[in-house]
N, C-alpha and C positions, 0 to 999 in steps of 0.2 A: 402568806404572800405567794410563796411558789404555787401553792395550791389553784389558788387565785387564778395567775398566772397563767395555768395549765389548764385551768377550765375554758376561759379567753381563748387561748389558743386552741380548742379542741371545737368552742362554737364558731368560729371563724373557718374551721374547716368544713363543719355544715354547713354556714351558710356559702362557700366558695359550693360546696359538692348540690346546693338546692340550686344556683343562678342556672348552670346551662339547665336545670329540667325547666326553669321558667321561661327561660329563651325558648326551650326548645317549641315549648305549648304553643307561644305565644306565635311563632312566625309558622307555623303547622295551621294555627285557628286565623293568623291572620291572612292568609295564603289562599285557606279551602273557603274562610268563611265569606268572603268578598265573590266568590264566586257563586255561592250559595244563594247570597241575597240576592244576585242579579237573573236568576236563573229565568225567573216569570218576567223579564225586559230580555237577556239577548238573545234569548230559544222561547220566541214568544210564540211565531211560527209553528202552526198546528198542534200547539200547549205539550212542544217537546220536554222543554224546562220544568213546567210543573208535573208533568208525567213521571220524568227521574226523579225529581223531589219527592212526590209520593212513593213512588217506587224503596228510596231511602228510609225513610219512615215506618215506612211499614213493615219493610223487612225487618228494621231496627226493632222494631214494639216484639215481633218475632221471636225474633234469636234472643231478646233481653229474657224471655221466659223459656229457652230452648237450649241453641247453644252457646251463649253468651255463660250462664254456671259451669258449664264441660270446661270451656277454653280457660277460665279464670281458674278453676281448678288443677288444668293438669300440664299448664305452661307457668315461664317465669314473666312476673310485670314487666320487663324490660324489652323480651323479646316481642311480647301482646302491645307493646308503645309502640314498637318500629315499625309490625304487622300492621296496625291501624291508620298509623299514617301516611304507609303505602298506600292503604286504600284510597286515604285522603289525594294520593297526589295519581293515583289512577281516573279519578273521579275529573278534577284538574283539567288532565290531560287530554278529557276524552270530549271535554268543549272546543278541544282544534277542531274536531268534528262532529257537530252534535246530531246526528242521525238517531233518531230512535234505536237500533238495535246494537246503536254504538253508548249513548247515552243512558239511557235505559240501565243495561246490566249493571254499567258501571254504580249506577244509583243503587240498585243492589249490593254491591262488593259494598261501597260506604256506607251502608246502612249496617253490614254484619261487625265493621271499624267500627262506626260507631256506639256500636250498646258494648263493647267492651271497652274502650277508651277511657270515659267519666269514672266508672269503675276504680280500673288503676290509676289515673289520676289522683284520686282520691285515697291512695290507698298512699302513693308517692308522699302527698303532701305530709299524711299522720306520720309518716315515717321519718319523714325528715323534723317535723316538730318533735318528735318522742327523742331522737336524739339531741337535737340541741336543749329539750329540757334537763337531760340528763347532767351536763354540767350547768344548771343554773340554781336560782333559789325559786323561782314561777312556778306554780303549779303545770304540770304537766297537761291539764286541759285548757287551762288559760295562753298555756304554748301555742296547743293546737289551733284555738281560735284563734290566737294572732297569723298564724301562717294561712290558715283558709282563707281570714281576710287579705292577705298579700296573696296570695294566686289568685282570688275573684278579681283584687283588684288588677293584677297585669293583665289578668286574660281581660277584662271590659278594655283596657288601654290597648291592647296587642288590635281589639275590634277596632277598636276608633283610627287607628297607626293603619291599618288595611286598606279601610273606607277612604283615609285621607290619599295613599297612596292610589289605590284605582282614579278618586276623584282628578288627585293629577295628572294620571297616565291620558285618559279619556279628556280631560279639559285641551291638555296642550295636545292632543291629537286632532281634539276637533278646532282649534285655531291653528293648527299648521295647516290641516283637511281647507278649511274658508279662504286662510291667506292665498294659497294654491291658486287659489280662480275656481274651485269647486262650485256645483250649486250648492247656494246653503238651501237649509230646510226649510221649508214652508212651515207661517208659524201654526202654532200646534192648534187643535180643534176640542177644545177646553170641555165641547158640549159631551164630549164620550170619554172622561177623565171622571176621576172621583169616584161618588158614586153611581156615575153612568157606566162608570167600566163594566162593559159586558162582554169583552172580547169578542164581539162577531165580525169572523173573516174577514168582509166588507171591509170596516174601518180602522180594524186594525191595521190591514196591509197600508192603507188609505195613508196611517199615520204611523207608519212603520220609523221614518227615520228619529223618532221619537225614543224609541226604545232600542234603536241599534247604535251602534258607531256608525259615523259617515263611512270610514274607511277601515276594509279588514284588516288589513296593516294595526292599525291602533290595536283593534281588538287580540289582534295576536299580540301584541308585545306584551297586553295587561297580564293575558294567560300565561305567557313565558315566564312576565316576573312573580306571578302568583304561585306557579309550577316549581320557580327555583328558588320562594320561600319555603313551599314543602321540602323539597327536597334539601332544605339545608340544615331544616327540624330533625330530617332522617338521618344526616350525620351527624349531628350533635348528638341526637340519641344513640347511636352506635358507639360515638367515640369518646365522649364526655359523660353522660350521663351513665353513673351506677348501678350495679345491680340493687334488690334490697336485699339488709343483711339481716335476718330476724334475732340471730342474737345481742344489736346493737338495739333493741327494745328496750323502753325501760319497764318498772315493774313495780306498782305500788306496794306496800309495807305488807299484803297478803300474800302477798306473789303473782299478782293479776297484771296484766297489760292494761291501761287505762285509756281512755279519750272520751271528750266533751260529746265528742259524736259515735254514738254506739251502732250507728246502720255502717261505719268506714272500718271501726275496729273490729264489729263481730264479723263484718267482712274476712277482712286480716285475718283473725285467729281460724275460723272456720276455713279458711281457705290453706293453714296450714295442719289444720286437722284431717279435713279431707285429701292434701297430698300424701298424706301418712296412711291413710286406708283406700289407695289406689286397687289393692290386690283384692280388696273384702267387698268392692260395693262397684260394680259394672257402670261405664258412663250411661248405659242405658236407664238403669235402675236410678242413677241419681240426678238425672231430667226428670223422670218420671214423678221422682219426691218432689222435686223443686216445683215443676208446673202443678203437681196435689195443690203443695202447700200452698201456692202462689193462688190459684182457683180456691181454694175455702176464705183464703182473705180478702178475697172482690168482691163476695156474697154477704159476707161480716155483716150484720145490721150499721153498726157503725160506721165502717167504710162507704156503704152506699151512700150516706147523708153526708159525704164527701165527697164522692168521685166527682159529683158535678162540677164543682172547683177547681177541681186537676183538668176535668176536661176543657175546661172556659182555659187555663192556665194555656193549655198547648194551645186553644185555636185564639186567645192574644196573643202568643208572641210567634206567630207563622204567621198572623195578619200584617203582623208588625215585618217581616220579613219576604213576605211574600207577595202581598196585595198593596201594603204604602208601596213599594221599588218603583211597581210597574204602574200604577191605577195614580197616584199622586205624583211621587219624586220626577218618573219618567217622562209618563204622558204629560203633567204641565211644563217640566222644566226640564227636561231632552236626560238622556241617559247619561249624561256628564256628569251631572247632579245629586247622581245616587249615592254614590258614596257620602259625599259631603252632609247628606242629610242623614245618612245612618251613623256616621260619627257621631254626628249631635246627638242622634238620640244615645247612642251606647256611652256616651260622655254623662249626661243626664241621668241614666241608667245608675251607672256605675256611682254618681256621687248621691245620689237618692237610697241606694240599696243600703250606701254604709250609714248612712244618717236615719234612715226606718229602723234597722235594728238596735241602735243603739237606742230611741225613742220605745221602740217596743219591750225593752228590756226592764223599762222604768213604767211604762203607761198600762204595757199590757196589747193582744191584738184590738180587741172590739173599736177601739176609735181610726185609730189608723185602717182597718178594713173599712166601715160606715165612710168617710171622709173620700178615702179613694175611690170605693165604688160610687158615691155619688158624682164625685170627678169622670167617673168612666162614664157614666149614664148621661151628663153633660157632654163630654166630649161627641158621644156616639151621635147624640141629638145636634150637635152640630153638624159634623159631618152631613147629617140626611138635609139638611135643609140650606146650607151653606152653596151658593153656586157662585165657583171662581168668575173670575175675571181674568186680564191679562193685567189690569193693577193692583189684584190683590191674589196672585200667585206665590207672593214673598210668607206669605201664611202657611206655605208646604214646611216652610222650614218650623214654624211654630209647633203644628200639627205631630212632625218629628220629634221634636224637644218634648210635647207632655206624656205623647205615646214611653218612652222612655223614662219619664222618672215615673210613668203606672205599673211600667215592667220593674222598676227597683221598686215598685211596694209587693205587687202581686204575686212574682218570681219566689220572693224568700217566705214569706207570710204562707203560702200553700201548701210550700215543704214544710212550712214548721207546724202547720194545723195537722199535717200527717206526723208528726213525728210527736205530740203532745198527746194527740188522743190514744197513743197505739205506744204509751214507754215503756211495755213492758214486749212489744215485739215490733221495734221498730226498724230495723231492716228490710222485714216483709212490708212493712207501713209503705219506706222508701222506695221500695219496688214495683208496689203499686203505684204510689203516686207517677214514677220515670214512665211506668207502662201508658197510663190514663192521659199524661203530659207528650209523649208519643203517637197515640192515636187521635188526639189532638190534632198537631200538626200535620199528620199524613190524611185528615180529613177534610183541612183546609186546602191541604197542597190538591187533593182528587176534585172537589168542586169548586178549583181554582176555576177552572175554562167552561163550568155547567153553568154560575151560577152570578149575577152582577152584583158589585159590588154592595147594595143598598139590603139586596135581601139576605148575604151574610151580614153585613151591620145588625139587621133586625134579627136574626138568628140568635147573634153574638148576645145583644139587648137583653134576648128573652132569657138564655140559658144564664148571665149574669145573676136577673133577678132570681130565676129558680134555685141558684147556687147559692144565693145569700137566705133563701126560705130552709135550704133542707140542711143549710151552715147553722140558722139561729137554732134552730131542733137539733142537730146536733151538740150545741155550746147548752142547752137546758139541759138536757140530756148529762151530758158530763159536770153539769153543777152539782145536780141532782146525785149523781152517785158520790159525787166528794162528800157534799152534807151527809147523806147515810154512811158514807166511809165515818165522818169525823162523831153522827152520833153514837155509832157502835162503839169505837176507843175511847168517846167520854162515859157510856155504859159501862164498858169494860174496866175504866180504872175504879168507878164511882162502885161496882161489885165486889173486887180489891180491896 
């Protein structure tokens, strides 16, 4: 009973010492990420917003293979959490003013925040599951799963609580802005939304109040309260949140450190391997190894009959972020709206992701991949052929909701095809994948303002299908060598 007792009381203190790091995530991501989405609506103006956006991205793909390993190496996760999030609230701050050479850099600074960020994130979470398995009877991986699943799920809730918050900020701004005696807007011009969005000059300015706040006033207040969610992340993580303590590891019956997830742990260990031979191996020399080794595994025969997946990965869900805000949410139903519809979907998201994995655990990928992409291939085809109305604009909201339960099937299913094919080096697997899922995004965000909506649709279309062609020769491929794996060991005992 004391024992008991003492265990209770010692998991209670993990989970007291895990709450503020999930506060802290959650009003950090809820703060930058509202800002994010709106970038291509309220810096639509000479495609400043998707400028930084790319800008971020790309940097981010960057440093992920650069100095993203130096910093993770030779700092502590706590101080690299605070570091990140400042960048987050530089990023913020730099929308009072969005001038290119103001906006711009800053897309930079958050782009080098965030390839280290997910990282230790990641690293937090194993850390805090390793300890609270320690006084329990649960497998120590079965821990871990349970706590990845509660940080995925507050960070989707921390999106939806953001979205919901701008939606109000902007909603009761723009009915105080009407009450006022303001002009309201003219209604919107349905015919260059969608997939006519082409953003040319002309009609964008034409249909600008579309995609802005009536009043600067509004649009400041959103950024102030967005700015003093970051910055409240940044105290919590100062003053609440933990260092980690690598002795409070636990350690299965070899003496090993354990976790479900081997790309978070070999993380971990290796990162306290390499603070230990600071003196023997120059930061220069081990970027060097890291971009080698990173570059032989892009080439990988196998990886290649992958990447396309990863690549489709980034440019879903930057369409999803990017192109629905401004081309659907804004231009048919005013920039008020944006949020309200990215809730749905990151609501949708979020309870789709947890119910895929548990189905995949039992089914396996092949039906849930076939079923989704043929939903995607549906969806796309509507899209192209679909032309709003002014009484069937309430479909934006639809359009949000399936986009969002595609991203909880697509999201998890892609990391886990890289992490299946590649179990014996799956680290490098994940990093490839973050890379491939980055320039993704930073390719969507560059031919946001080149290109109309319709012919990324058909882009997106095309590289879906080619991703499902070079995915089935992949999955033959890996059958194939299991049955040769499985006839050699019935050889081998039948020789016995």
């Amino acid at each position: 009973m004391a024992t008991s007792s003492i265990d209770m009381k010692n998991k209670r203190k993990v989970i007291i010492a895990f709450i503020p790091f999930l506060v802290a995530i959650s009003l950090c991501f809820a703060g930058y990420g509202v800002l994010l989405y709106l970038q291509t609506s309220i810096n639509i103006e000479d495609g400043v917003g998707a400028a930084a956006s790319t800008a971020s991205y790309v940097t981010s793909a960057v440093s992920v293979l650069t100095l993203a390993p130096a910093i993770l190496r030779k700092f502590e996760e706590k101080h690299i959490l605070q570091a990140a999030a400042c960048a987050y609230l530089i990023f913020t701050l730099a929308n009072y003013y969005p001038e290119p050479y103001i906006l711009i850099p800053a897309g930079v600074i958050v782009g080098m925040g965030e390839s280290v960020m997910w990282p230790v994130m990641m690293i937090y979470v194993v850390h805090f599951a390793r300890r609270f398995a320690k006084f329990g009877s649960k497998d120590t991986t079965v821990v871990i799963t349970e706590f990845t699943g509660y940080f995925f799920c507050i960070f989707q809730i921390s999106q939806t609580l953001g979205n919901l918050l701008s939606y109000a900020i902007l909603y009761a701004g723009k009915t105080v802005v009407e009450g006022e005696g303001s002009n309201s807007s003219a209604p919107a011009d349905l015919s260059i939304c969608g997939v006519n969005d082409c953003q040319l000059a002309n009609t964008t300015n034409s249909n600008l109040n579309q995609y802005v706040p009536q009043s600067d006033t509004v649009l400041y207040v959103m950024i102030g309260v967005m700015a003093f969610l970051v910055l409240s992340s940044i105290g919590i993580m100062g003053f609440l949140v933990k260092k980690i303590d690598p002795s409070l590891e636990i350690q299965d019956k070899e003496g090993h450190t354990t976790s479900f997830c081997k790309t978070v742990s070999r993380t971990y260990e290796v990162l306290e391997i390499e603070r230990g031979n600071l003196n023997t191996e120059s930061t220069f020399q081990y970027i060097r190894k890291s971009v080698t080794a990173t570059f032989k595994h892009l080439i990988h025969p196998k990886q290649l009959l992958i990447t396309p997946f990863a690549l489709y990965s980034g440019l879903f869900m930057s369409f999803i972020f990017a192109e629905m805000p401004r081309a659907y949410a804004s231009c048919m139903l005013g920039v008020a709206q944006v949020g309200l519809c990215l809730a749905l979907c990151y609501t949708c998201d979020a309870f789709v992701s947890y119910f895929c994995c548990k189905v995949t655990s039992k089914i396996g990928r092949a039906i849930p991949i076939t079923v989704v992409a043929l939903i995607d291939i549906g969806n796309y085809i509507f899209l192209l052929f679909w032309i709003p109305t002014s009484s069937t604009t309430w479909l934006v909201y639809v359009i949000f909701a399936v986009f969002g339960c595609l991203d909880g099937v697509w999201n998890p299913q892609v990391n886990d095809i890289h992490g299946s094919h590649f179990p014996e080096n799956q680290d490098m697997a994940f990093v490839v994948w973050n890379l491939w899922t980055l320039v993704g995004i930073a390719i969507q965000y560059g031919w946001s303002t080149s290109l109309c909506v319709y012919v990324k649709i058909y882009i997106q279309l095309g590289l879906l299908c080619f991703s499902l062609f070079c995915y089935s020769i992949a999955e033959y491929r890996i059958t194939q060598e299991k049955e040769r794996a499985n006839k050699e060991k019935e050889t081998y005992y039948v020789s016995k």
